[in-house]
Backbone as a ProteinNet text record, in pm:
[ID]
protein_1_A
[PRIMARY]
XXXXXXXXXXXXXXXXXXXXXXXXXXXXXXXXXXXXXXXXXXXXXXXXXXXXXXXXXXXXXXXXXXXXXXXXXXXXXXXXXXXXXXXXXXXXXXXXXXXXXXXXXXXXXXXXXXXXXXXXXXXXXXXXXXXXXXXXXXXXXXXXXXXXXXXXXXXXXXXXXXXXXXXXXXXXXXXXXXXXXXXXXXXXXXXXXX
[TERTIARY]
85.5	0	89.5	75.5	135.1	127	250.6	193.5	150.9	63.9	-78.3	-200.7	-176	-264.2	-405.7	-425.1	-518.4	-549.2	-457.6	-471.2	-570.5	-552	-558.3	-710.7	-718.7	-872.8	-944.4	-944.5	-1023.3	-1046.7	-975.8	-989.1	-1077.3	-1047.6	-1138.3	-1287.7	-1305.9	-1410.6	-1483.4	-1409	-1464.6	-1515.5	-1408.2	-1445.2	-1599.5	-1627.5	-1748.8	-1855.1	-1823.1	-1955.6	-1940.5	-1875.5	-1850.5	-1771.5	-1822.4	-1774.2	-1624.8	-1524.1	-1438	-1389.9	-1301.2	-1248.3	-1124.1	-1020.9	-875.3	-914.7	-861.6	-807.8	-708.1	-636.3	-545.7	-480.6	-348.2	-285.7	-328.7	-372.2	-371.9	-480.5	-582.7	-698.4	-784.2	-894.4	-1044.2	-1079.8	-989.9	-984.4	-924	-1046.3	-1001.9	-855.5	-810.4	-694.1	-732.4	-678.6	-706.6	-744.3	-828.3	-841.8	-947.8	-1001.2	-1011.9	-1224.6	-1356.6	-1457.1	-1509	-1396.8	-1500.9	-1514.8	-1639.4	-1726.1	-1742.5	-1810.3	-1899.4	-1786.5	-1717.2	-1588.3	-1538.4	-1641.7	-1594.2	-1637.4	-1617.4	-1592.6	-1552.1	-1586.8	-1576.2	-1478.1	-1420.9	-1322.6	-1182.7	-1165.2	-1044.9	-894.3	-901.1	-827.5	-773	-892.5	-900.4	-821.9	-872.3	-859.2	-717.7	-703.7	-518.8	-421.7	-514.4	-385.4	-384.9	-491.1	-495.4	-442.2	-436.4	-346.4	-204.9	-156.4	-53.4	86	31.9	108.9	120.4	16.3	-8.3	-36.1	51.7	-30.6	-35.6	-48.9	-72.9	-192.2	-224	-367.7	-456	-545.8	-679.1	-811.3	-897.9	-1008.8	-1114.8	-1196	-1335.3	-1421	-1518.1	-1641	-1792.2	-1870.2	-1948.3	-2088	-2142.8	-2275	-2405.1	-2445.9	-2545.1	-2608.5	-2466	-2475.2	-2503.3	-2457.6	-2459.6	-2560.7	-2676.1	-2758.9	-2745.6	-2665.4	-2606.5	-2589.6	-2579.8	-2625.4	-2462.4	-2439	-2346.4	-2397.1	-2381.2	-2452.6	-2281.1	-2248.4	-2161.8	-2133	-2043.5	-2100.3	-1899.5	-2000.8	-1863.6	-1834.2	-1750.3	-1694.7	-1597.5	-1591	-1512.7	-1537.8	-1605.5	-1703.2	-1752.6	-1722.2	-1770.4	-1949.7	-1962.2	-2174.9	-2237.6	-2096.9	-2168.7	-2120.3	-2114.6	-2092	-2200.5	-2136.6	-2241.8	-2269.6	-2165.3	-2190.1	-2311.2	-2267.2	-2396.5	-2536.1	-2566.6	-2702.2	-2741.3	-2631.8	-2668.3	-2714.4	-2645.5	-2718.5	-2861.3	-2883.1	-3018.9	-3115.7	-3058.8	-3162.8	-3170.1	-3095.7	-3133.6	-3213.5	-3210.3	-3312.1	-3431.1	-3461.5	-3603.1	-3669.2	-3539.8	-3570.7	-3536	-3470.1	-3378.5	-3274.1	-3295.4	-3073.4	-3069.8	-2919.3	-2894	-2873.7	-2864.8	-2841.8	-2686.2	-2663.3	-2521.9	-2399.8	-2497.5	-2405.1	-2375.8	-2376.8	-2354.1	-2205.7	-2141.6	-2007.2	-1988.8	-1893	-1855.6	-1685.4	-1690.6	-1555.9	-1534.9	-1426.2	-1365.9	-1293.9	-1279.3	-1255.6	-1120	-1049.4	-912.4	-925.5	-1047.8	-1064	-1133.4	-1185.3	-1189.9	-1353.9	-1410.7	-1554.3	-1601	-1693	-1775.1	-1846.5	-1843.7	-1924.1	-2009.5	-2161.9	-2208.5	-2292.1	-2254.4	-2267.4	-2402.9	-2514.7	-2639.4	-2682.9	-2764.8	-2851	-2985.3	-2955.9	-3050.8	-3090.2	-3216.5	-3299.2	-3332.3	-3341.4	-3410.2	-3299.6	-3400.4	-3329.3	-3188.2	-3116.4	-2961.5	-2937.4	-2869.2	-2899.3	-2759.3	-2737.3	-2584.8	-2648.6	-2705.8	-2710.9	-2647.3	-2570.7	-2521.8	-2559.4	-2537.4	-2591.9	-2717.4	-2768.4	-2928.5	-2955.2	-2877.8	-2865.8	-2720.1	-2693.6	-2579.1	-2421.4	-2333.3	-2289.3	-2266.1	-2440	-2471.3	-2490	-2453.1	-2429.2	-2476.4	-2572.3	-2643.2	-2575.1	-2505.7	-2458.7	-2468.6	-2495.8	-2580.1	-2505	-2454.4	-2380.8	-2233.5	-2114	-2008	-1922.9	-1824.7	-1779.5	-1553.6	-1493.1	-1392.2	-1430.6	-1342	-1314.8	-1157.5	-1155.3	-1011.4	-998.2	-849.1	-763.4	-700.1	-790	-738.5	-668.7	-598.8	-508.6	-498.9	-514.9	-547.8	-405.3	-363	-280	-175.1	-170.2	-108.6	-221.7	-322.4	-428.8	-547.1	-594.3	-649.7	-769.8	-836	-965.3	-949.6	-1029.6	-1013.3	-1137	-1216.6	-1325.4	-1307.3	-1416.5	-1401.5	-1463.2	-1440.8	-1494.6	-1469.3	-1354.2	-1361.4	-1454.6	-1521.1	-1676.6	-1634.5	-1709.7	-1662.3	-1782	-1749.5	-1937.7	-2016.5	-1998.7	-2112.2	-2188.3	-2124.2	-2227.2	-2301.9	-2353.8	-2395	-2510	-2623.8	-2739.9	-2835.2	-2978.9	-3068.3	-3096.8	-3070.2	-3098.7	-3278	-3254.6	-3440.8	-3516.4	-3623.9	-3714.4	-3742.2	-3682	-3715.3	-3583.4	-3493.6	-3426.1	-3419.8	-3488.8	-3555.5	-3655.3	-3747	-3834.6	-3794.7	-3714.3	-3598.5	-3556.7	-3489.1	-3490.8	-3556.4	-3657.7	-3779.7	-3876.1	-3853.1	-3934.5	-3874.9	-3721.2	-3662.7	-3608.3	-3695.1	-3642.7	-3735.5	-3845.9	-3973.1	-3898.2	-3848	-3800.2	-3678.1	-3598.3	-3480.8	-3404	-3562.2	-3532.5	-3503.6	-3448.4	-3425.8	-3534.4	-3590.4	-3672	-3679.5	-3565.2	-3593.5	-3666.8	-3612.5	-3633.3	-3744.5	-3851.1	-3941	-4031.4	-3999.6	-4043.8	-4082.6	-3982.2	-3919.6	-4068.6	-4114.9	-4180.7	-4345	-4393.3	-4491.9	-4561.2	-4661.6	-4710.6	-4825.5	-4882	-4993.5	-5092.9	-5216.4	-5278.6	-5415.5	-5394.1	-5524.7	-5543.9	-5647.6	-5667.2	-5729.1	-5666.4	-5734.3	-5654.7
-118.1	0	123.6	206.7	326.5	409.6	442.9	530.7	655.3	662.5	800.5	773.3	655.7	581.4	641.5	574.9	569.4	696.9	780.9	891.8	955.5	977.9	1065.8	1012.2	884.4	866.1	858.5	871.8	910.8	1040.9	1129.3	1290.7	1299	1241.6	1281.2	1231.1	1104.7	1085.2	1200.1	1235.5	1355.8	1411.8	1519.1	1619.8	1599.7	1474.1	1428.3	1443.3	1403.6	1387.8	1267.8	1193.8	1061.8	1051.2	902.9	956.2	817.4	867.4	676.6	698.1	577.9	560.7	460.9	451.1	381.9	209.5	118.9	13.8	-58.7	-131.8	-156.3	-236.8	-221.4	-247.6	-381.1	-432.3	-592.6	-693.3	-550.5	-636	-544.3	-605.5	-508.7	-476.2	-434.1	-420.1	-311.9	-198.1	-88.3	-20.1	92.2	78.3	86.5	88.7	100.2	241.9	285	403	487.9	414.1	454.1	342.4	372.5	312.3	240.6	213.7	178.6	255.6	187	285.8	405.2	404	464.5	640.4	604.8	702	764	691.3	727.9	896.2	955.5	1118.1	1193.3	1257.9	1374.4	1477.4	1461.4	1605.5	1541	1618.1	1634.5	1616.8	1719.9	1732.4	1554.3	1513.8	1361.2	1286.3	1300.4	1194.1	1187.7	1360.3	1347.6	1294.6	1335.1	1232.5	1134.6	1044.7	916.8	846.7	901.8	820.9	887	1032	1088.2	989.4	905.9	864.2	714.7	646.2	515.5	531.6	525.8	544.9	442.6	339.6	214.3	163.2	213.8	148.5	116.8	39.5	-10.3	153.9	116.8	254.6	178.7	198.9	157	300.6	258.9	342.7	305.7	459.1	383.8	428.1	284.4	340.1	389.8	360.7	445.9	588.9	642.1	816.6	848.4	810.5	798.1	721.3	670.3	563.9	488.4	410.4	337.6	168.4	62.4	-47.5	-151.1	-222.9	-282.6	-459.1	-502.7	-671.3	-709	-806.5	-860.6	-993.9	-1017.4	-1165.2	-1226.6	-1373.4	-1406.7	-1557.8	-1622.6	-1764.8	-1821.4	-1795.6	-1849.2	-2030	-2076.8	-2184.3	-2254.9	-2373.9	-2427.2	-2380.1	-2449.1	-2471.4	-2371.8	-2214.7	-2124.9	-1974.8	-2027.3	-1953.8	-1889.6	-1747.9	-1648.5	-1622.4	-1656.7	-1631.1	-1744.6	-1873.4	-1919.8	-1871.3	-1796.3	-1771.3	-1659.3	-1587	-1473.4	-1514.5	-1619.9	-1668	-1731.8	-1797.9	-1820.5	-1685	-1615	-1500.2	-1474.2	-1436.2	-1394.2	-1484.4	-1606.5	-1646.7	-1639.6	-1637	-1588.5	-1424.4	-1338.8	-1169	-1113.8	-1167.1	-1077.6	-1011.9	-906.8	-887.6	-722.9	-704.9	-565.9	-515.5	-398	-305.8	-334.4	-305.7	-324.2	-221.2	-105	5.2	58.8	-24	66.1	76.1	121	130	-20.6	-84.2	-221.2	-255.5	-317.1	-381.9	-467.1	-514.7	-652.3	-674.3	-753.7	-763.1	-801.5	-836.1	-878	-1049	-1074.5	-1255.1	-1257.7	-1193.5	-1267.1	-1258.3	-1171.4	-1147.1	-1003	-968.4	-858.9	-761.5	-659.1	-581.2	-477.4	-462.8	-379.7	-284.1	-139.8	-55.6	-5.4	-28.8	88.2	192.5	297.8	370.5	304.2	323.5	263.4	371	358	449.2	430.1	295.7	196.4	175.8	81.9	85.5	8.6	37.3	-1.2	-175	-244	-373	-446.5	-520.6	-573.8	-772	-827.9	-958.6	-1055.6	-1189.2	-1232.4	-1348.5	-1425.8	-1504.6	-1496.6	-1395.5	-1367.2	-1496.8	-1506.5	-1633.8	-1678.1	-1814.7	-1893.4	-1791.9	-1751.9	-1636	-1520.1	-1438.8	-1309.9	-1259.1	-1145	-1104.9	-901.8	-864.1	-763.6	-610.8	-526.3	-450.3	-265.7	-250.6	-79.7	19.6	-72.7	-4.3	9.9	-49.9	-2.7	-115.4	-36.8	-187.6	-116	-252.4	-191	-103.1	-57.8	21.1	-10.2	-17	30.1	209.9	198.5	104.5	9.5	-53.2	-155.2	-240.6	-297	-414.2	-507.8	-684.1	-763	-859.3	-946.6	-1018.9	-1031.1	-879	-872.6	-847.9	-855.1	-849.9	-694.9	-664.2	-509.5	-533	-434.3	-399.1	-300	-319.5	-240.6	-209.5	-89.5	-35.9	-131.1	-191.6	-233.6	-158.3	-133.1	-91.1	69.7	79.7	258.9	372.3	266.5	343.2	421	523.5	555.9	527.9	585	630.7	720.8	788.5	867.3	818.2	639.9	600.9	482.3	517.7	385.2	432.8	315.1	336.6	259.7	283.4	293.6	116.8	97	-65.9	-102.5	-200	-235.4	-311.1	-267.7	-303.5	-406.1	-491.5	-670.9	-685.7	-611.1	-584.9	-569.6	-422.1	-305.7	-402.3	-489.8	-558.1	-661.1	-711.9	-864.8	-771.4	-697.1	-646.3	-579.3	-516.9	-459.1	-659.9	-719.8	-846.8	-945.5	-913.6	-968.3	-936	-764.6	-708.4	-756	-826.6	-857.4	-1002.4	-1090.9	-1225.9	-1250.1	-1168.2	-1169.1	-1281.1	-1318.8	-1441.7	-1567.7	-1653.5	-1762.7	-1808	-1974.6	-2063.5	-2085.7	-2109.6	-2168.6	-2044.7	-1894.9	-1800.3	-1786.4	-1830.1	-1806.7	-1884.9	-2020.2	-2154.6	-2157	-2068.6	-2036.5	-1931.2	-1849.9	-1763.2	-1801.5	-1865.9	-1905.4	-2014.7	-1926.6	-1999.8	-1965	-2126.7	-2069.5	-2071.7	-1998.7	-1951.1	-2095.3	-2149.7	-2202.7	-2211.1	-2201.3	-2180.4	-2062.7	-2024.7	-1898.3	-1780.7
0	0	0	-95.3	-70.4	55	112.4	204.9	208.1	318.4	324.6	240.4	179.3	57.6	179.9	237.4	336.4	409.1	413	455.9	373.5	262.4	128.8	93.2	154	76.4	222.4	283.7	420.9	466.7	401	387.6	306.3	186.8	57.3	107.9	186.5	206.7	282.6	390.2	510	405.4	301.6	243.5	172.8	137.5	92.7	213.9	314.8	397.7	478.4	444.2	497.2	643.8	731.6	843.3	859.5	843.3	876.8	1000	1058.4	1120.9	1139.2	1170.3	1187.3	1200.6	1140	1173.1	1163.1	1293.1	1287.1	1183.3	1118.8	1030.3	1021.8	872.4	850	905.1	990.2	1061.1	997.8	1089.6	1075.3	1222.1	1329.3	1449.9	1466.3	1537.6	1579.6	1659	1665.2	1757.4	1859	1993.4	2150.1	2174.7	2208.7	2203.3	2129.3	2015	1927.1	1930.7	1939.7	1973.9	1881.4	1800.7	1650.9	1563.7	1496.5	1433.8	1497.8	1625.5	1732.7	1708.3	1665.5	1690.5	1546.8	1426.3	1299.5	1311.5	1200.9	1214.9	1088.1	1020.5	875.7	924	1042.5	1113.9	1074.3	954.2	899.5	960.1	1104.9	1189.4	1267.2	1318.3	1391.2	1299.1	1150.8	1077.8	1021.3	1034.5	973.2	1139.3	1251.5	1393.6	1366.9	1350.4	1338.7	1258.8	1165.8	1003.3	979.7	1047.9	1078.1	1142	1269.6	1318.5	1258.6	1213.8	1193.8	1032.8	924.2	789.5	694.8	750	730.4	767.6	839.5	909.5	815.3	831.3	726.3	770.2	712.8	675.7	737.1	813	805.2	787.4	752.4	641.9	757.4	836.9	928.4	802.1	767.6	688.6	702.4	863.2	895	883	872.2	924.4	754.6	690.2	520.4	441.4	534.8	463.1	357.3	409.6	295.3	355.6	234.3	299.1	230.5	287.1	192	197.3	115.1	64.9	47	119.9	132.7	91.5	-33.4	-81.7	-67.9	-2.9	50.9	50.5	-11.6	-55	82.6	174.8	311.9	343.5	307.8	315.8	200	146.7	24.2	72.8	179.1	204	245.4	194.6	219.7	145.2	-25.9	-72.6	-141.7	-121.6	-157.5	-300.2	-382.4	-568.5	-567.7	-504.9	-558.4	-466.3	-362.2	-380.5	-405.2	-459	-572.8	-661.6	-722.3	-897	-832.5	-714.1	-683.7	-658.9	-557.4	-624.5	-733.9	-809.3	-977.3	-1029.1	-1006.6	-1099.1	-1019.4	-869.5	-884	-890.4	-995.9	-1031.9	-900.4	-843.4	-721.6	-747.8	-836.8	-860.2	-805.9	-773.8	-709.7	-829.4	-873.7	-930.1	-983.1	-1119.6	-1198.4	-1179.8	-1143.6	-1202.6	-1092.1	-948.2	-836.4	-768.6	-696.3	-615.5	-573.8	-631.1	-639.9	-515.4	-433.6	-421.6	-437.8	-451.8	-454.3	-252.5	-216.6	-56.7	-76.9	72.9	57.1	46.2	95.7	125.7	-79.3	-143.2	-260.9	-287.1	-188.5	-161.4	-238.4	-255.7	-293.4	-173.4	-228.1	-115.1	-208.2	-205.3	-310.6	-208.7	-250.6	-209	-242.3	-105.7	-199.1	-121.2	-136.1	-68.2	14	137.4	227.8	365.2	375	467.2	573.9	548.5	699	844.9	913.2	1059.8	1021.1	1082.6	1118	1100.3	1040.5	1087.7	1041.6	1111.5	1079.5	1047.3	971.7	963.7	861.4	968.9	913.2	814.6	694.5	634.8	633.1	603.2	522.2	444.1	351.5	277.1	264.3	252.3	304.2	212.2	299.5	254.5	225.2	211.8	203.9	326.4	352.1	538	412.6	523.4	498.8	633.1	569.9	656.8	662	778.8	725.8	834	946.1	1051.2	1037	940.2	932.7	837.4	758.3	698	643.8	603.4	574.4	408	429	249.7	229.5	117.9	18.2	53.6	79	25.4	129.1	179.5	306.9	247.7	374.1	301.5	418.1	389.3	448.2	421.6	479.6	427.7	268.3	283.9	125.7	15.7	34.7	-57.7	-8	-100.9	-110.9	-114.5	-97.1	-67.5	-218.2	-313.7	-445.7	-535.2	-542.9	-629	-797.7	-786.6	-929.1	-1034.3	-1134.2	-1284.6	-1291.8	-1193.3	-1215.7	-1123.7	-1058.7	-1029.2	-872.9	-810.3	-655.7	-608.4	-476.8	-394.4	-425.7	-524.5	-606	-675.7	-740.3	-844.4	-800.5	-660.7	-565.7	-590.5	-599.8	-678.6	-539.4	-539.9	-385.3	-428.9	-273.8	-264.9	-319.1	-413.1	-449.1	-360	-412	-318	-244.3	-265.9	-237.8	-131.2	-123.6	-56.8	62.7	47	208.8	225	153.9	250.2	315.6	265.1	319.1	485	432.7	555.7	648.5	626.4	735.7	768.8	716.1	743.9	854.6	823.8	952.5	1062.4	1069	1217.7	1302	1247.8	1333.3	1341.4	1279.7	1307.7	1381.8	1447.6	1425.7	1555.4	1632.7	1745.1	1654.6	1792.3	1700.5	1717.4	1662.4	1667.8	1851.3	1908.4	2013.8	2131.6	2119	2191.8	2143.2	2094	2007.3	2136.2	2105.9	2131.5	2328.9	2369.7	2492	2557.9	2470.7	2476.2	2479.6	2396.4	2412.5	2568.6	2610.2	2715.7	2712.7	2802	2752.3	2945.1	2945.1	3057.8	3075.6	3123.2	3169	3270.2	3363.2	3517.1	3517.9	3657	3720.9	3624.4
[MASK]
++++++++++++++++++++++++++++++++++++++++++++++++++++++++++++++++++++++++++++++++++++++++++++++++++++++++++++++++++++++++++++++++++++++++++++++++++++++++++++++++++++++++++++++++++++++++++++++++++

């Protein structure tokens, strides 16, 4: 990674509107000191200490404050790869949008960037692989084990296009589900008597 690489595009983000925050070199783990997300920030000033002393560090990007959603598609797992239940949504007319802010990950995964309005929600394996994220995620130009976090097709965060509809309802449908079966199961009682 070039250095200030990270610097230079975490400013540019502020200057946009955007809020990041520091992670430690080679992880996706905040520095000590430093709250997370909870702690991401558009103040120029913060963002040049933080990457001033450490300019190596990885970027995280918090997406809430920016309504923005990221669909995370991810091959970690043969029985739980996400290309294939992308191509299963598509064929039942589920597809995200083509032309939106694209990454490529450092593990070999996708992250597609959309405009999102709704409540906050961080879930994992929506479908086997796909993990749905609205509260914070890495960005490029991170760097993971030698491998980058990298915008594909040229495109930035300007050409991130609003998550569709089948989407926002996937997700407003499972803030009401979001127990398991058993806490569910746990819950039901029933009154007979007095």
């Amino acid at each position: 990674m070039k250095e200030f690489a990270t610097l230079d595009k975490a400013i540019e983000l502020a200057q946009q509107g955007y809020a990041v925050y520091p992670l430690i070199e080679n992880t996706k783990k905040p520095p000590k000191g430093v709250a997370g997300y909870q702690a991401a920030t558009s103040d120029q000033n913060t963002i040049f200490a933080w990457f001033k002393k450490h300019p190596t560090y990885n970027l995280g990007l918090r997406l809430d404050l920016s309504d923005l959603l990221v669909v995370d598609i991810d091959m970690h797992d043969p029985t739980k790869n996400g290309r294939d239940s992308l191509v299963q949504l598509f064929k039942q007319g589920l597809t995200l949008p083509k032309y939106t802010y694209i990454e490529r990950t450092a593990n070999g995964g996708v992250h597609y960037f959309l405009k999102y309005t709704g409540a906050k929600a961080r879930k994992v394996d929506v479908w086997p692989g796909i993990d749905l994220l609205s509260d914070f995620t890495v960005i490029a130009p991170s760097e993971i084990n030698g491998k980058m976090y990298e915008p594909l097709d040229g495109r930035t965060l300007a050409d991130i296009k609003p998550a569709p509809q089948w989407l926002v309802d996937k997700l407003a449908g499972q803030e009401v589900n979001w127990q398991s079966e058993h806490a569910c199961a746990t819950r039901k009682k029933m009154y007979t008597g007095r």
